[in-house]
N, C-alpha and C positions, 0 to 999 in steps of 0.2 A: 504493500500500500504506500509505504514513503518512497520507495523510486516510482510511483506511479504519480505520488505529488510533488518532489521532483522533477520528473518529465515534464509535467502541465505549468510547473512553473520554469521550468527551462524554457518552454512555449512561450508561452504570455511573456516573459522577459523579452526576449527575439525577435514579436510581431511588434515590439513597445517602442514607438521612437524616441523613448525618453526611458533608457533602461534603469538609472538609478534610483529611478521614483518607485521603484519596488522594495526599497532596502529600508523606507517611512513605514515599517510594518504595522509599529505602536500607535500611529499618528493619525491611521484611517479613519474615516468615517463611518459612524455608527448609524446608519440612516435604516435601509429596509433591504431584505432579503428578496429575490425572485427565486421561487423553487419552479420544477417541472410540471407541479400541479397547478398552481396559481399562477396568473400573469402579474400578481402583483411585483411592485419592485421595493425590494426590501434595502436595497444597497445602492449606493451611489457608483459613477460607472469606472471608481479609480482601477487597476489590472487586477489589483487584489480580488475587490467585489466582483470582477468579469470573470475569475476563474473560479468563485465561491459558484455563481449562477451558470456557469457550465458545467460546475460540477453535478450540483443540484440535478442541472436537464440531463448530466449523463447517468442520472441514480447515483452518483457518488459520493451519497448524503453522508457517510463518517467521515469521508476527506472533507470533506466541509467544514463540517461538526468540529473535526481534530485541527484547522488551519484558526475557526474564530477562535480554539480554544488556547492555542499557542500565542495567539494576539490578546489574550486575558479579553474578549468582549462577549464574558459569560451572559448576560442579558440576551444578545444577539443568537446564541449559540441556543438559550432556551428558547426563543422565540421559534427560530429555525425546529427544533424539538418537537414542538410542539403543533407548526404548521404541515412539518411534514407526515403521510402517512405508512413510508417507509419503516420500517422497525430500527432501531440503532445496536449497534453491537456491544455486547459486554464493556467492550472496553472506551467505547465512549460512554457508557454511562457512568462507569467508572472516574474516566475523565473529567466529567462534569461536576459529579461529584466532590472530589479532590476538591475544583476551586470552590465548590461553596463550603466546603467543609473550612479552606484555608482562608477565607477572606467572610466566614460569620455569618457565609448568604442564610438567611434559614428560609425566605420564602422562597427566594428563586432552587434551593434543595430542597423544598419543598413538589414543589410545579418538576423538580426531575425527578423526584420518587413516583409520584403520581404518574408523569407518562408513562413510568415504567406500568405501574398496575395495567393505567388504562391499553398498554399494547401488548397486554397479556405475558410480557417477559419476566420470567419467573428466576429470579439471580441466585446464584450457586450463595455458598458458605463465605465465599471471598466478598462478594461484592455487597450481600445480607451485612457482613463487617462492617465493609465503608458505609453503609448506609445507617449500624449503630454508632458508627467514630461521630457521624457525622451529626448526630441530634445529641447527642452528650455533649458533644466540644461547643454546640449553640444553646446549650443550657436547656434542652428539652429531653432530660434522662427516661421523662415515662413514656415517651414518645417511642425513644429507644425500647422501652422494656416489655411494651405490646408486640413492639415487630418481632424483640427477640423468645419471648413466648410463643408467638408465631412461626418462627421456626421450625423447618422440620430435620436440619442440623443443624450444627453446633458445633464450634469448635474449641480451643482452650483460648484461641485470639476472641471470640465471642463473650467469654464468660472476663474475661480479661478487662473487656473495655466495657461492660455494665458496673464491673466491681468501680475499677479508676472511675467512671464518669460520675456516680453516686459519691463516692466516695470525697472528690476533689470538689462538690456543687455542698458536700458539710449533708447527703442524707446517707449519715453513718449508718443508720438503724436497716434502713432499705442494705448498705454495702455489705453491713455485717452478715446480712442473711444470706445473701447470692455466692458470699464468699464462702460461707460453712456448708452452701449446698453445692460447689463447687466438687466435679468429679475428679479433679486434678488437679493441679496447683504447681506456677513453677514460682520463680525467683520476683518475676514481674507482678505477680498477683499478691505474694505479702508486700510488697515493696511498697505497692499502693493503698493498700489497705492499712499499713505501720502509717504511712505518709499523710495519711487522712487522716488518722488520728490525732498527729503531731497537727496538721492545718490547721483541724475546728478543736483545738482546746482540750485534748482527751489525752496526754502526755502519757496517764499512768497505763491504759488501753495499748496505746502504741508499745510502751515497753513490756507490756507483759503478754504481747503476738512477739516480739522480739523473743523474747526468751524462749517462747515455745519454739520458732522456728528453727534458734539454734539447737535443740532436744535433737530436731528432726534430722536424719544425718541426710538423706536426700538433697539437702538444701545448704547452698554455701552464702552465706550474706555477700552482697556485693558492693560497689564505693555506694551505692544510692540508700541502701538498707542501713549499711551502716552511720550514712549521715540522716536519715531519717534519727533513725536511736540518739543520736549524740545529738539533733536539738529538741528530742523528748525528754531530755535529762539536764538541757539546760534551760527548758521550759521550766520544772520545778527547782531548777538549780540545785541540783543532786548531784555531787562533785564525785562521791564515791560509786555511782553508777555508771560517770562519765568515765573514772578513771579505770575502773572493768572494761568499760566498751575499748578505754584507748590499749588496755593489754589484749584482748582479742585482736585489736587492730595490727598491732604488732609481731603477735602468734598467726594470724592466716598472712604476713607478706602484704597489707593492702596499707603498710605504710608510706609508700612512694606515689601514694595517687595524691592530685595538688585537692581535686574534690575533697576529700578523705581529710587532709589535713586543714582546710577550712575550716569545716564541720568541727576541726576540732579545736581551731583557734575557738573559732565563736562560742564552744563550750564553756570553754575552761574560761571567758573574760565573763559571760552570761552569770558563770558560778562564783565570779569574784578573783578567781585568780588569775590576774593581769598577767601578770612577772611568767606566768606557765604559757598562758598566749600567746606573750611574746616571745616567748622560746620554739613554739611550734611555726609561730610566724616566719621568722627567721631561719629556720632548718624548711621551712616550702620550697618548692623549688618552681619555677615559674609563676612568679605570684603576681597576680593581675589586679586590675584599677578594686575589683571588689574586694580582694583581699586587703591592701591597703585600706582602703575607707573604712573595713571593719574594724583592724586594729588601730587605728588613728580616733575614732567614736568611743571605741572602749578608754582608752585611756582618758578622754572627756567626761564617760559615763563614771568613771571611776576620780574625777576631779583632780588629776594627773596632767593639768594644763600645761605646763612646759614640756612634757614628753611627746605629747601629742603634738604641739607645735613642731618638734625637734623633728619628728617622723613623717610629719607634712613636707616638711623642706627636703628632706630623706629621699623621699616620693617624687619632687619636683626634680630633684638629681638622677633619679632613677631612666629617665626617659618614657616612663609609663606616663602617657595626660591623664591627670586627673576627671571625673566627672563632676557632671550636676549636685552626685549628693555628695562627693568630696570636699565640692566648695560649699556645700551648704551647712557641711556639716562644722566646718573650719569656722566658718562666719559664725554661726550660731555662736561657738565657743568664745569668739570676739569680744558678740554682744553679753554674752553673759559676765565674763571677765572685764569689759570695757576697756577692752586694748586695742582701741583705735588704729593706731600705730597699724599692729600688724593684721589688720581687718584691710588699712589702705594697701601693704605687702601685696595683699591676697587678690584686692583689686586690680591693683597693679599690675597682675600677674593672667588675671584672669583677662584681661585686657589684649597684653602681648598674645596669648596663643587662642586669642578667638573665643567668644562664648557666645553663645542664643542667648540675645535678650527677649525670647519671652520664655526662657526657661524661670524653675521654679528659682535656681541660684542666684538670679536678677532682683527676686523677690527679698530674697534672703540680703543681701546686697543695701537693700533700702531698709530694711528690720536690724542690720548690724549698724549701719551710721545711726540710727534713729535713734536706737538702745545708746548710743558713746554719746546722746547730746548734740552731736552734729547734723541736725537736721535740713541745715543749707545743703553738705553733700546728699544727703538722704533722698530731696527734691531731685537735685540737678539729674542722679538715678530713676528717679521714679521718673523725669521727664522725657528719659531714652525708649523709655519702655513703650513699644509699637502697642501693646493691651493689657495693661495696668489689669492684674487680678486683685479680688477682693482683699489679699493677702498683703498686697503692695499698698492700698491704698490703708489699709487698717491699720499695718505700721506704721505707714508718715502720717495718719492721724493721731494718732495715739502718740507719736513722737511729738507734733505740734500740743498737743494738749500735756504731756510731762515737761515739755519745757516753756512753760510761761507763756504759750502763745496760742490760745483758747482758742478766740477770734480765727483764727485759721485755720484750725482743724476742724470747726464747724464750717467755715466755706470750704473747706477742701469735701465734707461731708455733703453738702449740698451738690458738689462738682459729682461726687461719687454717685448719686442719684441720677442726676441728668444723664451721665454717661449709661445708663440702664443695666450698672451693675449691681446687683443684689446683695445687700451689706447682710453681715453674719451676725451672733450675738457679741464676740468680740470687739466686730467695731460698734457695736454699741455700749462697751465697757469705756473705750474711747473719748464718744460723743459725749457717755454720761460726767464724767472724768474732769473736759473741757469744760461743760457745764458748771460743775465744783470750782476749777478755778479761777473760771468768769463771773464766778458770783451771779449766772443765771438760775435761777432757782425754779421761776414758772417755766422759764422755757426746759427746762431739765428736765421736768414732771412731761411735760409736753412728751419730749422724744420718749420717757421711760414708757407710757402710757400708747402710744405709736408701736413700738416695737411689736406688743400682741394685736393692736387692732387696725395697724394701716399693714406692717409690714406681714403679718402672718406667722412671728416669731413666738415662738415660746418663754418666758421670761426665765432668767436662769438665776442662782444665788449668785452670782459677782452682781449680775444687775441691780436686786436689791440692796445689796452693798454699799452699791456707789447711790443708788438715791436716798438711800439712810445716811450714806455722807452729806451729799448733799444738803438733804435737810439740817443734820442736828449740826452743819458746821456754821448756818446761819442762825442758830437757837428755835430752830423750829423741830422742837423735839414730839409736842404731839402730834403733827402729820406722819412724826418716822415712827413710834410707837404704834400709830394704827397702819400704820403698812407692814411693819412687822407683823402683828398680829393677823393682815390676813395672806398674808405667804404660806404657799400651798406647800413649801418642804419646810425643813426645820432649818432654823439661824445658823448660817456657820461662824466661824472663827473672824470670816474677814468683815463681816455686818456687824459684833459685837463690836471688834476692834475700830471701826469705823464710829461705830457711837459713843462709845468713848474717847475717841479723840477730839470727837466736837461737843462730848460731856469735859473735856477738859482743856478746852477754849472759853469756854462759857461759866466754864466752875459748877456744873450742873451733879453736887455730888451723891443726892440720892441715887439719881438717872445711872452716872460712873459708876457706881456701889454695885447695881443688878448686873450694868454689861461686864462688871469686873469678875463677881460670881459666876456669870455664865463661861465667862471664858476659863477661869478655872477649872471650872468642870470638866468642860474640850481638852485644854492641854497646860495641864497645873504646874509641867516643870516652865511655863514658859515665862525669864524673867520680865519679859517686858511689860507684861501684864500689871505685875507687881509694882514696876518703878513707876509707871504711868497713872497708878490710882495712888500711887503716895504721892507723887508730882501733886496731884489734884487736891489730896488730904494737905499736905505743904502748903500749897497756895491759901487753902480754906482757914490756914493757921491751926490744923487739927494733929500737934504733934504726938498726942496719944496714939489714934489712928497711925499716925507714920511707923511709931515705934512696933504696935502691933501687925503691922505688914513685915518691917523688916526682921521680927522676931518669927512669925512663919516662914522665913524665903530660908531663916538660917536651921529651922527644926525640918525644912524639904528639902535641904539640900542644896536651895534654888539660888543659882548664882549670877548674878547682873552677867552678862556679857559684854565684854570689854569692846568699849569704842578704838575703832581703828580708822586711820585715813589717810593714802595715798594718793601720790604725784608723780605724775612719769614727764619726766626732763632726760632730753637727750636719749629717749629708749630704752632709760633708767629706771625703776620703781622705785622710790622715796616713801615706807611706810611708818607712822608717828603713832603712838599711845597716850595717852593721858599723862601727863608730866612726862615727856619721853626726854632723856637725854645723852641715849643712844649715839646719835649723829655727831659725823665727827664735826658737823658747826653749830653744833647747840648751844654753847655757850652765845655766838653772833646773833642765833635765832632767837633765844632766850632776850638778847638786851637790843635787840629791833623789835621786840611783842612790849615791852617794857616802854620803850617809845613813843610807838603808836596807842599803847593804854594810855600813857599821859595826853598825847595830843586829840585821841577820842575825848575824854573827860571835856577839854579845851571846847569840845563841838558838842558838848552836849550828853555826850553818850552815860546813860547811867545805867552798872551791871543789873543784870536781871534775877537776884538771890531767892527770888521764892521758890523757884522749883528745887533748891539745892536741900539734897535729903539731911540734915544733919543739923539741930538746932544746935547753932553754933552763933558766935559774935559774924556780925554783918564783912568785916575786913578778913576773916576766915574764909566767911563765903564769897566775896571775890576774890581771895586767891586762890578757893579752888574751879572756879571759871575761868580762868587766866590762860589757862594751859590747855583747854580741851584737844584733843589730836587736830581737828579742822582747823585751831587758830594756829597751832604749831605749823601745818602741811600750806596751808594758806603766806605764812610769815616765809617761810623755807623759798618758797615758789618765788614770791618776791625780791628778797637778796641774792636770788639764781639766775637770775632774768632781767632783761635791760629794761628800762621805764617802759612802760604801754604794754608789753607784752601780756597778752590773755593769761591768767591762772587758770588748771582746771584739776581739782581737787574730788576725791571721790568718798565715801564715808560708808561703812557698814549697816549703821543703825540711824537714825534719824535724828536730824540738828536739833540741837534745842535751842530754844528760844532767846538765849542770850549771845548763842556763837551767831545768830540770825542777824541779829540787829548790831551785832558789834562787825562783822563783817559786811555791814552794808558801807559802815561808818569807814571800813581799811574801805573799800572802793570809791569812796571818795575824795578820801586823803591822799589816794594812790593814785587816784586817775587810771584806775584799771577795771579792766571787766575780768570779773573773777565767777567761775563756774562752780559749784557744788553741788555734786549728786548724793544723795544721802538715801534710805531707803525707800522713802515716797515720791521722791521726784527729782527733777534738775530745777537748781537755782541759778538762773543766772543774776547776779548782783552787778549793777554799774549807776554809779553817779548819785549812790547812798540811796538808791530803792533797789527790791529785788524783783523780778520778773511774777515772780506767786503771789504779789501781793498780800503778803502776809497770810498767806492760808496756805497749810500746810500739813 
């Protein structure tokens, strides 16, 4: 048959005054077919279509059938199928098959099973197969399981691909039965069946068909068996199951497969042990961009950030390119650390060898400047981007609203609308956020109140969160109480914590009293809980109450968490403690804070002692305000740096109230814009206001 098509196209080339217009195979036109029964014309009259329609006239409807199908114009090919009353051969239906199977057609492999019934062609055991592959792999397994009941053979390929297709669509219950009733079984059929289990969440399943299999001596596990088991074991993170599997692995020789040893890096970081990961990493041999990103993530996942970086750069020397989620996962580690610096590295980098900006790493890209504060770069990214996903616009919202700049991330919200993308609950944490620190309060209520009835959203616990912030940070404590109350889940951690921090703006310390109780209850080692209702009880002049908080923090155990706050000068970290005088220019840091204390005084500035736990003489309590880590990391930046130069200082735990106003007081005396990121948000401070406007 193919030197017969061949021949006809050696033809048609020859009578063609224009012979290389035959070699546009991909390019033809999909217009209309002329068969030998109909005059209609199905094809346009390029050589191609003139020899499809002589074939047709000469009855040689599978050369036809096989030439549309080589040109992928499976549409054309059924059509043809379907006008013709010829029968078609096994192997074109076969053929046809194949592409719907491979490109998801389910209706048009639909319309080719169908011809088959309707022309009475009754397909062997092979082609009965293709025709199960081929309703499993489009997600119609019962589809599959009629016809294969319908069978009146069967082969062990049959029973094979009902087990897999159930199996891989998570209906274990359907796989488990087909598999025990199974008359035969090879390596293929547990493999699938261990692999499904590992898929839909059944870790201990998978491993306990593993164990039986090896009982079985018929059966030798293979690289796929074997790495199924090894991430059923790092599913539950069972190290000593893992490390059985890796002594089998050892014992059958299936140490040298790169599969094998993936599986088994990813165990052993899954299970905690990095250090073992990277030993199995390192002894792979051909290790590809996946293998990388995997150990590169673990050591992230496991808070190992300089190793991971070290091993990114490892990877960029390797000659292996990186992917999408190598950079994404790089970036992410960026924005969480806020190390700018090598977030711009990465950009840099991703620059030089080419990236798709509508991938998702572009996204990632705008969420790591957004995260460091830099939300000019954050934009100038977001405004590359040929179709801004919801994910890109949520972060430079959400970046626009943590630093000072409300106003814009509600227009940017607005922009997000018109453009007729669909905002998440996320960026509704954003808008609501903005809201808080524009001191829009009705409008706030407005968007919280929209989310379920313009947008169709579900309201989530962050949501009520930020509108319990909202509220009780303007002293509207009973709109936040009756919205608490009618929250259809229960209060978490971040809605108390939210009420209390606007109970302790307001001095509201019944109010503070209950969300400090409840929080208790959530998560009792947590000291922040503690310092923040004694800040409250402090301010209220209630040193009884103080002393009885910090007499419980010391009968639980519960220990303040030490304020820390770094500077990265020169690709240096600079990290300061509470009275730190560590640094080898502490003493210079020391008598420039000393300075500027005096010359604030001069302007005005007067320290802020009520929140200071410790009934003590008032010059006490400004000296232990003096030194906080921020005013040290803040002072540091300044004698390190030429006049005017940005500070941008980073803090663990959240400023207090007198490092707030005293550094508003250095950025004016300094003639600098000075940055603080602290746990709740980015401050930018310049010209003695800070961008939050005092809420915080």
């Amino acid at each position: 048959m193919r030197a017969n098509l061949r021949a006809s196209l050696k033809l048609v080339t020859s009578s063609s005054p224009n012979n290389h217009s035959l070699c546009t195979i991909r390019s033809l036109s999909t217009a209309k077919i002329t068969t030998h029964l109909k005059e209609e014309t199905f094809f346009e009259s390029s050589n191609k279509d003139q020899l499809i329609k002589r074939l047709c006239k000469e009855n040689k409807f599978n050369e036809a059938l096989q030439i549309l199908c080589e040109q992928r114009r499976l549409k054309e090919a059924i059509q043809l199928l379907e006008r013709h009353e010829t029968r078609p051969s096994a192997t074109a239906f076969s053929t046809l098959l194949r592409m719907c199977t491979e490109s998801r057609a389910l209706d048009e492999g639909k319309r080719v099973h169908r011809s088959m019934k309707c022309s009475g062609f009754r397909p062997g055991v092979v082609l009965s197969n293709r025709i199960l592959d081929f309703y499993c792999k489009c997600d119609k397994p019962f589809d599959a399981h009629d016809l294969f009941v319908e069978m009146s053979e069967r082969d062990l390929c049959s029973w094979n691909i009902m087990v897999s297709g159930f199996a891989k669509l998570g209906l274990i219950d359907e796989a488990t039965k087909l598999f025990d009733e199974m008359p035969e079984k090879d390596n293929f059929s547990w493999t699938a069946m261990i692999s499904g289990y590992v898929r839909h969440n059944k870790p201990e399943c998978a491993l306990e068909l593993y164990r039986v299999m090896q009982r079985d001596e018929d059966f030798k596990c293979n690289k796929f068996t074997i790495s199924s088991a090894l991430a059923a074991s790092a599913s539950i993170q069972s190290l000593r199951l893992g490390k059985e599997i890796h002594g089998h692995i050892v014992r059958t020789g299936l140490d040298s497969d790169a599969v094998v040893w993936s599986a088994l890096s990813d165990m052993y970081g899954k299970c905690g042990s990095v250090d073992e990961a990277r030993h199995i990493f390192d002894r792979t041999k051909d290790k590809d961009v996946v293998s990388w990103t995997a150990m590169i993530d673990r050591y992230f996942g496991d808070g190992r950030w300089e190793e991971g970086y070290l091993l990114f750069s490892h990877l960029m020397e390797s000659g292996i390119r990186p992917n999408d989620f190598t950079f994404a996962g790089v970036l992410n580690a960026c924005a969480h650390q806020t190390t700018e610096h090598l977030g711009k590295q990465v950009h840099g980098y991703m620059m030089r060898i080419g990236f798709d900006p509508c991938s998702f790493a572009a996204s990632t890209l705008v969420h790591m400047y957004a995260k460091c504060g830099s939300v000019d770069s954050a934009y100038k990214v977001f405004k590359r981007l040929p179709r801004p996903d919801v994910v890109s616009w949520t972060s430079l919202i959400n970046g626009y609203a943590q630093n000072g700049q409300p106003n814009e991330a509600l227009r940017l919200f607005d922009l997000l609308l018109k453009s007729g993308t669909q905002p998440d609950h996320i960026t509704f944490v954003g808008v609501l956020s903005a809201c808080t620190h524009a001191g829009l309060v009705d409008e706030g209520l407005e968007y919280f109140y929209s989310i379920k009835n313009k947008h169709r959203l579900t309201h989530t616990s962050d949501h009520y969160a930020c509108v319990v912030d909202l509220l009780s940070r303007f002293g509207r404590f009973k709109e936040a109480e009756e919205i608490i109350s009618q929250m259809p889940m229960k209060p978490d951690k971040f809605l108390w914590a939210s009420l209390l921090g606007g109970c302790r703006v307001h001095g509201n310390v019944e109010l503070a009293k209950k969300a400090a109780e409840a929080l208790f209850e959530i998560e009792p080692e947590n000291a922040a809980t503690y310092v923040t209702i004694a800040n409250i009880y402090a301010t209220a002049g209630k040193w009884t109450e103080v002393a009885k908080i910090r007499q419980v923090m010391e009968e639980k155990g519960v220990v303040k968490k030490p304020g820390i706050s770094w500077i990265n000068l020169q690709r240096k970290v600079y990290i300061f403690l509470v009275g730190d005088k560590s640094h080898p220019r502490s003493k210079e840091i020391y008598d420039f804070l000393g300075e500027l204390w005096r010359r604030m005084k001069e302007e005005g500035y007067v320290p802020d002692i009520d929140n200071v736990l410790h009934d003590v003489e008032e010059e006490q309590k400004e000296q232990n305000l003096s030194y906080h880590s921020e005013k040290l990391a803040v002072a540091f930046g300044i004698i390190a740096t030429p006049p005017g130069t940005q500070i941008k200082v980073f803090k663990n735990l959240r400023t207090c109230v007198d490092c707030h106003t005293a550094i508003k007081y250095i950025s004016q005396i300094e003639k600098r814009r000075i940055i603080v990121r602290d746990s709740s948000r980015f401050h930018c401070f310049e010209g003695g206001s800070c961008s939050c406007k005092d809420y915080w």
